[in-house]
MOPAC internal coordinates of N, CA, C and O (Angstrom, degrees):
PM7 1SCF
backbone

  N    0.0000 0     0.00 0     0.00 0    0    0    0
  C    1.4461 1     0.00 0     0.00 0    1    0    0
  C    1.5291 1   109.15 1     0.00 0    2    1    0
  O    1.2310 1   123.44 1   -34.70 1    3    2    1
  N    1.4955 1   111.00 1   145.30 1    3    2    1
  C    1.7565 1    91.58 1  -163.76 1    5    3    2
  C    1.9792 1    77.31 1  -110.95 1    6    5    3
  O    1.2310 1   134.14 1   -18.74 1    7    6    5
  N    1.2733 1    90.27 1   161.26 1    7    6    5
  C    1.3344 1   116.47 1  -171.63 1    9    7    6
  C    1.8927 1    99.73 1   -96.63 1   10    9    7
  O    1.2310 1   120.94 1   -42.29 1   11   10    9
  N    1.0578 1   115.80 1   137.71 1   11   10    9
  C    1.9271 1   127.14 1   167.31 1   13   11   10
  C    1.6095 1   115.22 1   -90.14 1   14   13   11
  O    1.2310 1   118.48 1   -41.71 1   15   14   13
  N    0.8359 1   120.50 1   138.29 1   15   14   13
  C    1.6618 1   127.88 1  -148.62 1   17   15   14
  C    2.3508 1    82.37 1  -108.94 1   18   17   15
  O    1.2310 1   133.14 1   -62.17 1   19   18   17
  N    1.0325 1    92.21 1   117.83 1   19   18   17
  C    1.7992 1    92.74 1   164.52 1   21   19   18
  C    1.0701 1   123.96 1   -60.23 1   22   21   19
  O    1.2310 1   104.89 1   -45.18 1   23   22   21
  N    1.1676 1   145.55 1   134.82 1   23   22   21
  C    1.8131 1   151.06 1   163.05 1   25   23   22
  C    1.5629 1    99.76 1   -45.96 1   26   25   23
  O    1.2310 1   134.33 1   -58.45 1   27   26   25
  N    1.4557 1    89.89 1   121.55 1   27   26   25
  C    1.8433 1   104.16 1   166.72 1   29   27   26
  C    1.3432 1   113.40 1   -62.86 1   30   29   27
  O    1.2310 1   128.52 1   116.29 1   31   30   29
  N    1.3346 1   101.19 1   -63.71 1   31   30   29
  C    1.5003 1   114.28 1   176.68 1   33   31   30
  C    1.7679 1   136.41 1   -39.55 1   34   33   31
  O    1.2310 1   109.67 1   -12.29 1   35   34   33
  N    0.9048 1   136.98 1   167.71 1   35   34   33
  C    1.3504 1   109.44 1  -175.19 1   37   35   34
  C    1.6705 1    99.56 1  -175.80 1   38   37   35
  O    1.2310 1   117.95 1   -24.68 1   39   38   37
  N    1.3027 1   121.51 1   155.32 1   39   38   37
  C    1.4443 1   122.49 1  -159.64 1   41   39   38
  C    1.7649 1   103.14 1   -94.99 1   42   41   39
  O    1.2310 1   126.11 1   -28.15 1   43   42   41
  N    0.9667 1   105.87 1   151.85 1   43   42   41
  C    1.7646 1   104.47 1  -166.35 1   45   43   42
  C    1.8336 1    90.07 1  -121.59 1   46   45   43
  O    1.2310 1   117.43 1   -11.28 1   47   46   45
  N    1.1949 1   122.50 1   168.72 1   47   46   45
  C    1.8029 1   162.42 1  -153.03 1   49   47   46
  C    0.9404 1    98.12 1  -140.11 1   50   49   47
  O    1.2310 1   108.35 1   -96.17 1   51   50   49
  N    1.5907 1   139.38 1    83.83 1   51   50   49
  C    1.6329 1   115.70 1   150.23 1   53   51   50
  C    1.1369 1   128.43 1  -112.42 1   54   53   51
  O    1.2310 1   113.81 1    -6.10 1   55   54   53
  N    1.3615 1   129.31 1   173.90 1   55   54   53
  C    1.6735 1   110.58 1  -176.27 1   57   55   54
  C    1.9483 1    93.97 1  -125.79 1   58   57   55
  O    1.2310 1   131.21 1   -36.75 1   59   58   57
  N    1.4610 1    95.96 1   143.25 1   59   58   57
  C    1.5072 1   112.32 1  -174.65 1   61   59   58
  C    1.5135 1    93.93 1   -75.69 1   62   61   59
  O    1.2310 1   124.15 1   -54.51 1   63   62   61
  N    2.0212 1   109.64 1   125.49 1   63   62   61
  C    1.0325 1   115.59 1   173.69 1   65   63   62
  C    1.7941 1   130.76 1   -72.49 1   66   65   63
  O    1.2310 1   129.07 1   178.65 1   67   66   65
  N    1.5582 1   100.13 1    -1.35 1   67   66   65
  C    1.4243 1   122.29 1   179.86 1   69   67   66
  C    1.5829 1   120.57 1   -84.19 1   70   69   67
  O    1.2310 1   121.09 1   147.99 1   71   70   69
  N    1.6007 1   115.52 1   -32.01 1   71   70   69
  C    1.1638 1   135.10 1  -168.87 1   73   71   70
  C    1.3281 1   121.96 1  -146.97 1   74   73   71
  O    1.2310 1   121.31 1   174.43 1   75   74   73
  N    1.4457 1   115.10 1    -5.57 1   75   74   73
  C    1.2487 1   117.70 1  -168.88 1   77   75   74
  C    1.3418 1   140.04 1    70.24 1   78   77   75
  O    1.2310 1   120.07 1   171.14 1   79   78   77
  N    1.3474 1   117.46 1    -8.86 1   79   78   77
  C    1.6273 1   140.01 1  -155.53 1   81   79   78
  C    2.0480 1    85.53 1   -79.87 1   82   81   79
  O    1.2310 1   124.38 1   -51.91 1   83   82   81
  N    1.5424 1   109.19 1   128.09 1   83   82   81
  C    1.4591 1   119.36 1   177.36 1   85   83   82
  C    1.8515 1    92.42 1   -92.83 1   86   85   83
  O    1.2310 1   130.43 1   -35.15 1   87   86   85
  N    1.4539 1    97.48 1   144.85 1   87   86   85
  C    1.5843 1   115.27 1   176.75 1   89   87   86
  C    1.5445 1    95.76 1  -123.71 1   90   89   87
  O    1.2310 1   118.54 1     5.95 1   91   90   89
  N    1.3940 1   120.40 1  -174.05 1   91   90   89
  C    1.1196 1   124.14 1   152.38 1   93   91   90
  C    1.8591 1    99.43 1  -142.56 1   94   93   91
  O    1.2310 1   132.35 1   -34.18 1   95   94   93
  N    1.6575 1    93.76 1   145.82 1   95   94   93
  C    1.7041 1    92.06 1   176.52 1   97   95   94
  C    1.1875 1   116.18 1  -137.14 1   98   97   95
  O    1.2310 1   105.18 1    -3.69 1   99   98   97
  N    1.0842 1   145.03 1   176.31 1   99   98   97
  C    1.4164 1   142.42 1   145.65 1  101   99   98
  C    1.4357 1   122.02 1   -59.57 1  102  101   99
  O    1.2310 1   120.86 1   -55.30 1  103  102  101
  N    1.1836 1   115.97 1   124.70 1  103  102  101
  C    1.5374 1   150.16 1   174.56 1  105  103  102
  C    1.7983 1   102.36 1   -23.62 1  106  105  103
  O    1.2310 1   116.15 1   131.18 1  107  106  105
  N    1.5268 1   124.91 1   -48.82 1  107  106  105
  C    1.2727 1   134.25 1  -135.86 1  109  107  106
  C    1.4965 1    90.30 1  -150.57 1  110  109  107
  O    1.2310 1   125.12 1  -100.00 1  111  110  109
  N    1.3842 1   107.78 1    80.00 1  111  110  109
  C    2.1183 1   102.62 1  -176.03 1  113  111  110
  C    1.3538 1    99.95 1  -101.68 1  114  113  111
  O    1.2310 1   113.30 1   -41.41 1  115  114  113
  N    1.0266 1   130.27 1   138.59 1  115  114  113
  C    1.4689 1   144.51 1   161.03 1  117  115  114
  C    1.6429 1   102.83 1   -82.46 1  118  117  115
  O    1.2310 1   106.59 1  -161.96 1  119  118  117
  N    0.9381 1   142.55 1    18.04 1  119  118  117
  C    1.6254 1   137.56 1   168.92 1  121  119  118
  C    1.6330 1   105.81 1  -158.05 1  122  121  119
  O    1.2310 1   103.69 1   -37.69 1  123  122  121
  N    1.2469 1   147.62 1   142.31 1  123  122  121
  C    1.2891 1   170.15 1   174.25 1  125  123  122
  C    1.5411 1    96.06 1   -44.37 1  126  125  123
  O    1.2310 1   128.42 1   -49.90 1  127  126  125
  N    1.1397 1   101.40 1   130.10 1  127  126  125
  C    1.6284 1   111.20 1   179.10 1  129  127  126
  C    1.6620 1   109.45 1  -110.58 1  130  129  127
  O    1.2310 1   125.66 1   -57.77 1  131  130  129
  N    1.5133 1   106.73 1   122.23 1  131  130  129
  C    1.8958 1    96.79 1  -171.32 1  133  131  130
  C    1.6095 1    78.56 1  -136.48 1  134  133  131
  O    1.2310 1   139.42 1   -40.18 1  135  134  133
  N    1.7889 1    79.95 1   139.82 1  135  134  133
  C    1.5605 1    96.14 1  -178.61 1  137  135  134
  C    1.4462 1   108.34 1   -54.22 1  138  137  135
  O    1.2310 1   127.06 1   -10.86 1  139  138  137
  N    0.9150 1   104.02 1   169.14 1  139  138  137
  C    1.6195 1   122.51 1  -173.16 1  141  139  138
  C    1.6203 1   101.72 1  -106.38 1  142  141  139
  O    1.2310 1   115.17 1  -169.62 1  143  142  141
  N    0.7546 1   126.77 1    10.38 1  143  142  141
  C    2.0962 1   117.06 1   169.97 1  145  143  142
  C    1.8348 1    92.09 1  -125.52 1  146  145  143
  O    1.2310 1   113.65 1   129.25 1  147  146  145
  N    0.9681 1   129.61 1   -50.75 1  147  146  145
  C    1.5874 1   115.05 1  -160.77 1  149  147  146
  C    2.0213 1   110.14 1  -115.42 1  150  149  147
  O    1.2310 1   132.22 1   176.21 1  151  150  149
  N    1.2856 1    94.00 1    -3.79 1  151  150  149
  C    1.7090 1   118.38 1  -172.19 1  153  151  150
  C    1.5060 1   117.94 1    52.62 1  154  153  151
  O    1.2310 1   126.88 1  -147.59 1  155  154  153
  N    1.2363 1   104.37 1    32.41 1  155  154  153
  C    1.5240 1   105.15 1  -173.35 1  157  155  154
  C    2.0917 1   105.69 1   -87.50 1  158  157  155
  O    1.2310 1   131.83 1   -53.47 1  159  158  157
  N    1.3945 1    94.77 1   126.53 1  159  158  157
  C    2.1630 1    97.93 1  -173.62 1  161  159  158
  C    1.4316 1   102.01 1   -58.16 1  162  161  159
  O    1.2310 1   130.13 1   -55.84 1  163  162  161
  N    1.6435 1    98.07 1   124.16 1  163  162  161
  C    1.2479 1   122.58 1  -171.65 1  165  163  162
  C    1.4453 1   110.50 1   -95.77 1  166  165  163
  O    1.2310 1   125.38 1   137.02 1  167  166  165
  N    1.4475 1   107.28 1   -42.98 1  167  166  165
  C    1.5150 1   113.82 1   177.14 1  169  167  166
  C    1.9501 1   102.99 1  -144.51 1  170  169  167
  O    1.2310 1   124.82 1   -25.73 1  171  170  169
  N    1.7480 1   108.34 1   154.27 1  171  170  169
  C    1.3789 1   109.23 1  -174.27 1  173  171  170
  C    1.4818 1    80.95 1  -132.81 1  174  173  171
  O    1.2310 1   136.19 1   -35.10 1  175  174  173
  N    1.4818 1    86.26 1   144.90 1  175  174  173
  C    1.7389 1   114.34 1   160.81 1  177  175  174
  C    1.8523 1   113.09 1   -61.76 1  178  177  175
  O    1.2310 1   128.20 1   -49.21 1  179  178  177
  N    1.2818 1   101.82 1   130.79 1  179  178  177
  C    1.7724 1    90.08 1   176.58 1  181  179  178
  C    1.8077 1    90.53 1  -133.13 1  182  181  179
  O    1.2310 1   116.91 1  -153.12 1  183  182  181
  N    1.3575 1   123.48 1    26.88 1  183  182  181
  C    1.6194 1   111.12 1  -177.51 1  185  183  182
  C    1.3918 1   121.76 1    72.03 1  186  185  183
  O    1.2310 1   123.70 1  -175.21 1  187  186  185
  N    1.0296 1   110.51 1     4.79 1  187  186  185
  C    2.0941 1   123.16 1   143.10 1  189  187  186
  C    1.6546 1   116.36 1  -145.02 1  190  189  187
  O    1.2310 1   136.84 1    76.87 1  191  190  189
  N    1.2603 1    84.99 1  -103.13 1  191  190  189
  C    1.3935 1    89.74 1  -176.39 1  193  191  190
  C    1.6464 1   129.55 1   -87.96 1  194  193  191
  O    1.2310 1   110.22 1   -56.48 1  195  194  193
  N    1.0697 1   135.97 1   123.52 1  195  194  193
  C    1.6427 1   127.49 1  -152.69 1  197  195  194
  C    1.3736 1   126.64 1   -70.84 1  198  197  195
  O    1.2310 1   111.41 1   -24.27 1  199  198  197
  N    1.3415 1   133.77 1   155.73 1  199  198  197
  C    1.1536 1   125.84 1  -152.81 1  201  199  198
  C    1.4556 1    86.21 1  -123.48 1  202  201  199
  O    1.2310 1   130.54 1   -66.99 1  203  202  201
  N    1.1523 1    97.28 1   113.01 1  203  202  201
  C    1.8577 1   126.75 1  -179.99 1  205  203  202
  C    1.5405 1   125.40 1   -78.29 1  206  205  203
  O    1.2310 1   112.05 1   -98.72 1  207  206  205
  N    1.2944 1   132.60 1    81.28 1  207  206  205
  C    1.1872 1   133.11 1   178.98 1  209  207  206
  C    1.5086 1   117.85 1   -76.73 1  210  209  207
  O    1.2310 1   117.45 1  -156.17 1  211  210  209
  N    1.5174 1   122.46 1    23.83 1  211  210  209
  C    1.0601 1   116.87 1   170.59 1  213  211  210
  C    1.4533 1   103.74 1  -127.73 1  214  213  211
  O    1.2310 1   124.10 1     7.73 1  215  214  213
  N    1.8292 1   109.73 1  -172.27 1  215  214  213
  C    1.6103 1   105.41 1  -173.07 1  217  215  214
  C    1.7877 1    83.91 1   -85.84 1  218  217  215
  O    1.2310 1   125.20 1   -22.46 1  219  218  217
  N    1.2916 1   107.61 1   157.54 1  219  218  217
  C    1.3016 1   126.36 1   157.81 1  221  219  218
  C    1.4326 1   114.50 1   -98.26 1  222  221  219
  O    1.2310 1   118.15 1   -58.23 1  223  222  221
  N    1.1714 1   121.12 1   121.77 1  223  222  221
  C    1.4464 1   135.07 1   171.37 1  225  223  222
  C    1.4595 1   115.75 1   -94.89 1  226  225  223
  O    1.2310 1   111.32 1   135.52 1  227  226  225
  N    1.1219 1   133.96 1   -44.48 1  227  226  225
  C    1.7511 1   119.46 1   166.86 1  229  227  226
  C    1.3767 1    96.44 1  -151.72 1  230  229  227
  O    1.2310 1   118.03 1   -16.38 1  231  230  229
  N    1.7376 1   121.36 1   163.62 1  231  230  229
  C    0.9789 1   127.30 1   151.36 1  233  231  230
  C    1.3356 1   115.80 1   -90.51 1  234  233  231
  O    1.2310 1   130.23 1   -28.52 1  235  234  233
  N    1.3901 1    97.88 1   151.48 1  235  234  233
  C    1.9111 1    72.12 1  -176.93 1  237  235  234
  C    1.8849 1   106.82 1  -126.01 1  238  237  235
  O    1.2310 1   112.99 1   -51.46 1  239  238  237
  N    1.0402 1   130.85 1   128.54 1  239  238  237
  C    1.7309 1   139.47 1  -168.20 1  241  239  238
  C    1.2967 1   103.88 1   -51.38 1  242  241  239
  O    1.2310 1   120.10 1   180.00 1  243  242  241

């Protein structure tokens, strides 16, 4: 029986430190994430895992 390997990756909750407005994104973005109410970059691609300029409130499984 072959065994399925779990996703490393995992979707993150953050809240925009400009406005407060919570998004949710993927863990590992290949393009700049800007909130969606005030457009201020929430998270940047660095070639793994993303570098999060906002607070993180949960990860979620």
């Amino acid at each position: 029986m072959r065994s399925t390997r779990e996703p490393v990756s995992k979707f993150i909750k953050m809240r925009c430190p400009k406005c407060k407005n919570e998004q949710i994104s993927f863990g590992k973005v290949s393009t700049g994430v800007p909130c969606l109410v005030c457009g201020k970059r929430l998270a940047e691609p660095t070639g793994g895992k993303s570098k999060v300029k906002a607070r993180i409130l949960e990860i979620l499984e």
